[in-house]
Residue, then its C-alpha position, 0 to 999 in steps of 0.5 A: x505567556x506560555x502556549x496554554x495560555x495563548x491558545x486560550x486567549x485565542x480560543x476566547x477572542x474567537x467566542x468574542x468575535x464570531x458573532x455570525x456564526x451564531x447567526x447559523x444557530x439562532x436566526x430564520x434567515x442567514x443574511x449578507x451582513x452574517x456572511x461579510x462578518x465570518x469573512x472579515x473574522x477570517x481574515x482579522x483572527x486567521x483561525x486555524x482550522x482545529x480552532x473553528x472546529x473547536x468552536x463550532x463543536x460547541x455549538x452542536x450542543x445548542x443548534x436547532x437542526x432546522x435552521x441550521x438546514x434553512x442557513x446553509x444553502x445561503x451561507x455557501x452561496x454567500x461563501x462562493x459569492x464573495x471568494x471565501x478561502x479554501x479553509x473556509x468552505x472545508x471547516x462547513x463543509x464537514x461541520x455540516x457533513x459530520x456523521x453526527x450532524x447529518x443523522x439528527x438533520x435527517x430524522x427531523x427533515x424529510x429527505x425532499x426537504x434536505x434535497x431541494x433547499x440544498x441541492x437545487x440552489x448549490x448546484x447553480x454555484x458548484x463551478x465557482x466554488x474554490x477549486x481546491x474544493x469543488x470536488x468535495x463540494x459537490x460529493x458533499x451535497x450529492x449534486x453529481x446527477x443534477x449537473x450537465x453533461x455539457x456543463x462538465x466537459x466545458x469546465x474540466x476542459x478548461x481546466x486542462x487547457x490552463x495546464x499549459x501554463x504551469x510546469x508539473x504542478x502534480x496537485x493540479x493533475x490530482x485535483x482535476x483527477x478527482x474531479x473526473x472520477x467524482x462527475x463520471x465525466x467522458x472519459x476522453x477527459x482523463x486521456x486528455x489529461x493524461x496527455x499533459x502529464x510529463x510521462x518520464x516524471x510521472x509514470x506511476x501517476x499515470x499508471x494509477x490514473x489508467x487503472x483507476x479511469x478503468x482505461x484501455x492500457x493498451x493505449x498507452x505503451x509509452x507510459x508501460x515502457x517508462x514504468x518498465x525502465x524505472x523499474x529495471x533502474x531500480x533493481x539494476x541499483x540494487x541487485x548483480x546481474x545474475x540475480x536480476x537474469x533469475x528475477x526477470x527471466x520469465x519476463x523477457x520485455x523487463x530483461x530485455x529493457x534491462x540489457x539496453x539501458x544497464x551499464x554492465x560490460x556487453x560480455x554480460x548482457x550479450x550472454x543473457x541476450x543470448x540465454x534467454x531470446x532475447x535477440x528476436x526481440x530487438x530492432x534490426x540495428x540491435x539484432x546486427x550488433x548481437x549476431x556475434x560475440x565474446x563467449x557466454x558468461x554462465x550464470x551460477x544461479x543456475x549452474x551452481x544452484x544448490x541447497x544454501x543462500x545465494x550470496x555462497x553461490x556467488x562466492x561472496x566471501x565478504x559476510x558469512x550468513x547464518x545456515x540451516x547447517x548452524x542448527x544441524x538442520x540438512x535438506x531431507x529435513x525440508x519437505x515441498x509439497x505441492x499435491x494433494x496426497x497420503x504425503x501431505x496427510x501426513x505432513x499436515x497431521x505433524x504440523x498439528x502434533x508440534x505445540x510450537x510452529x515458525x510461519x512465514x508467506x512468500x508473495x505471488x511473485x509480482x512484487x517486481x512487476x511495474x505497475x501496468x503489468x502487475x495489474x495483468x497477472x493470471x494466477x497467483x502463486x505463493x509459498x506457506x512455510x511452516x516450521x517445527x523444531x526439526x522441520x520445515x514444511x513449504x506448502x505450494x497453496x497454488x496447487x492445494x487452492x481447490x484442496x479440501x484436505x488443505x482447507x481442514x488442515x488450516x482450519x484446525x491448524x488456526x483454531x487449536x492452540x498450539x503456538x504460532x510465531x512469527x515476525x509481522x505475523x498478523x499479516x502473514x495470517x492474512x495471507x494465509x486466511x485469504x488463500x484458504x478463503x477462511x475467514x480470520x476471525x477464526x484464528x485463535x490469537x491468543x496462541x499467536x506470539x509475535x516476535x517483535x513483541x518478545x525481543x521488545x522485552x530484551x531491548x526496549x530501547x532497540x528501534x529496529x525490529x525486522x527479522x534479519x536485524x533479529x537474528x543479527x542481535x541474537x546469534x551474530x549472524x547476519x540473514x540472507x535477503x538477496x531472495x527477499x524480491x523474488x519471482x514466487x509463481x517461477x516453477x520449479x523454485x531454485x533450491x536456494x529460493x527453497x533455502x530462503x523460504x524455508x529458513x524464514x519459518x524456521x529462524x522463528x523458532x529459533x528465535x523465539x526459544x533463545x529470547x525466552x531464555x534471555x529474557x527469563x535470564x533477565x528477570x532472574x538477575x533483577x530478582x538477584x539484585x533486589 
């Protein structure tokens, strides 16, 4: 027997065996022996829930509204009565709760009616519903008003309690989360859940919870101090040390939290103790060790910054990197603007002359941050790279944020149809639209050409289609990212950050022109072996 013909014979003995169900549809009153025989189906059949679904979306096109209104409260006090499964109560409590059902209920029911048949009745039973359920129960059927206070802190504190005995269960944390949020229960809950939740674990879990419960996070310096060594940790993995000087360098409780936990030599971390303050900010043991030491190590990031990637500035001679030098392209051909002015008038106005632009965003500058302290920023700084065939423009849109001569431009620029490409575009549009404060309904998409969609064309069987993996295949380079996590809002960018930036918007063009001739190479030898 195939699966077809075993989801129909189930399909069938779940029509022939559930009686009770039609009970919701066709009687006054919902009696025990209906709710006893939707339990013992149950557990006779096990439905899945896709099955009861299926079954019951039959029936929707049979049911009277108001008996069905009239069967339900009983049905789920029965369902509570009697311990039904967590399936259970989730299968009712939607098909009772669909958009559609709720709307013809309502326009033949008045709201008093629904209110107190459902609310005043369920509202004695919502702590004894499943509690895997309990918070969509009593979303569901609105009863979050009609519960008491007293009532609230005496159950959740008992769940709490109970947390004792079970190690790290994270579902269980959640569901009592919820449970708080959905009752707007005393806060002094959520902080006592908190407490029982293993910190080095559950950090960013933590974090959420704080965030979310709109708590004071100056409460909670244990948890910002773990979710700041996590982090550090994972970069610490991925990045040398020089980079990870440059990106915390503004952020001294990251750095700092880097130079006691990292494993470099101490040559190392005394040189960026050293270099960056950081001494003043230790213990005394700490302070005591770092008075003296080997000489200063220097950080080529800042003394050998230049107009290049960063990997060449590190002297890494294992991958040679594609370069604006591939394409003839120097500095004087990258141009920064950061004010209003007759330069960035002119700039803007070349920007709407090419009938072909690369553009590319660069974050805020919190995309390293822990989550405490990202939600603590004050400004947002990012970078709008927009290329021609022969230039680049890097738009600092924190300086041209109350920018009028910025704001036309964009409009126009969104609007005319000129093309625009890009890898991931639609989100960088966003972006762009959000620091313009224009709405993105203005954009012209059908100038919009993503690259993703182009190279798809070339090889339709490639799974893998970020830009650097792009310009890999197409010009047998590979292109830098060390710059790809940076600090965006540190002012003055390093010139290899503007090299990044900048050869992002760029390699758009380039790419897009060599895949239109590879792909119309393609189409001319298929017509040649036809």
């Amino acid at each position: 027997m195939d699966q077809k013909e075993v989801k129909q014979n189930y399909l069938k003995a779940i029509e022939g065996n559930i009686q009770a169900i039609d009970a919701l549809f066709e009687t006054d009153q919902l009696g025990d022996k209906d709710i006893q025989k939707i339990l013992d189906f149950d557990i006779e059949l096990n439905p899945t829930f896709d099955a009861y679904q299926i079954y019951l979306n039959k029936k929707l096109l049979e049911y009277q509204p108001l008996m069905i209104v009239q069967n339900a409260c009983q049905l789920f006090c029965g369902l509570i009565q009697l311990r039904a499964k967590p399936k259970l109560y989730s299968v009712f409590l939607r098909f009772y709760y669909s958009n559609q059902l709720k709307a013809d209920i309502q326009t033949q029911v008045s709201n008093t009616y629904f209110d107190r048949l459902y609310q005043k009745q369920l509202v004695k039973y919502w702590n004894a519903i499943h509690q895997d359920k309990i918070s969509e129960f009593i979303t569901v059927f609105q009863l979050q008003e009609l519960i008491e206070k007293n009532q609230i802190h005496e159950y959740i504190s008992n769940q709490i309690q109970n947390l004792n005995q079970i190690q790290n269960d994270q579902y269980r944390y959640e569901r009592i989360f919820r449970l708080i949020m959905v009752l707007n229960a005393d806060k002094q809950l959520l902080k006592e859940l908190i407490k029982q939740m293993p910190i080095r674990d559950m950090a960013s879990k933590i974090a959420d919870y704080i965030i979310n419960g709109e708590l004071d996070q100056s409460e909670f310096v244990e948890v910002r101090n773990q979710l700041r060594i996590n982090t550090v940790r994972y970069f610490a993995k991925t990045f040398c040390w020089q980079k990870i000087e440059d990106l915390f360098g503004d952020h001294p409780e990251l750095l700092l939290t880097y130079v006691q936990i990292c494993k470099e030599p101490f040559q190392i971390k005394y040189s960026i103790a050293q270099r960056c303050n950081l001494i003043q900010l230790m213990d005394p043991q700490q302070q005591q060790q770092y008075q003296n030491g080997p000489n200063i190590l220097e950080n080529k990031f800042f003394t050998e910054d230049r107009f290049t990637y960063s990997e060449k500035i590190l002297d890494n001679k294992n991958n040679e990197f594609i370069d604006f030098s591939d394409f003839g392209i120097t500095i004087k051909d990258i141009i920064y603007l950061d004010q209003e002015n007759i330069r960035s008038q002119l700039a803007f106005e070349q920007i709407l002359a090419s009938d072909m632009t690369g553009l590319d965003t660069e974050g805020d500058g919190d995309n390293f941050k822990s989550r405490l302290d990202k939600s603590e920023r004050d400004v947002r700084k990012g970078l709008l790279q927009i290329s021609t065939i022969n230039q680049i423009y890097i738009i600092d849109v924190y300086y041209f944020k109350q920018s009028q001569q910025y704001k036309e431009f964009m409009t126009q620029y969104l609007q005319n149809n000129n093309k625009i490409i890009g890898l991931n575009i639609k989100n960088d549009l966003q972006t762009v639209c959000n620091w313009a404060r224009l709405d993105s309904k203005i954009i012209n998409m059908n100038k919009v050409i993503e690259l993703q969609t182009i190279y798809k064309q070339y090889k339709k069987d490639d799974p893998k289609s970020s830009l650097a993996h792009l310009t890999q295949q197409i010009f047998n380079k590979p292109l830098s990212k060390l710059d790809t996590i940076s600090d965006w809002s540190k002012r003055p960018l390093r010139q290899a950050q503007l090299h990044y930036a900048a050869l992002d918007a760029f390699i758009c063009i380039q790419l897009y022109k060599k895949l239109m001739e590879l792909n119309k190479q393609i189409i001319v030898d298929r017509n040649n072996d036809i």
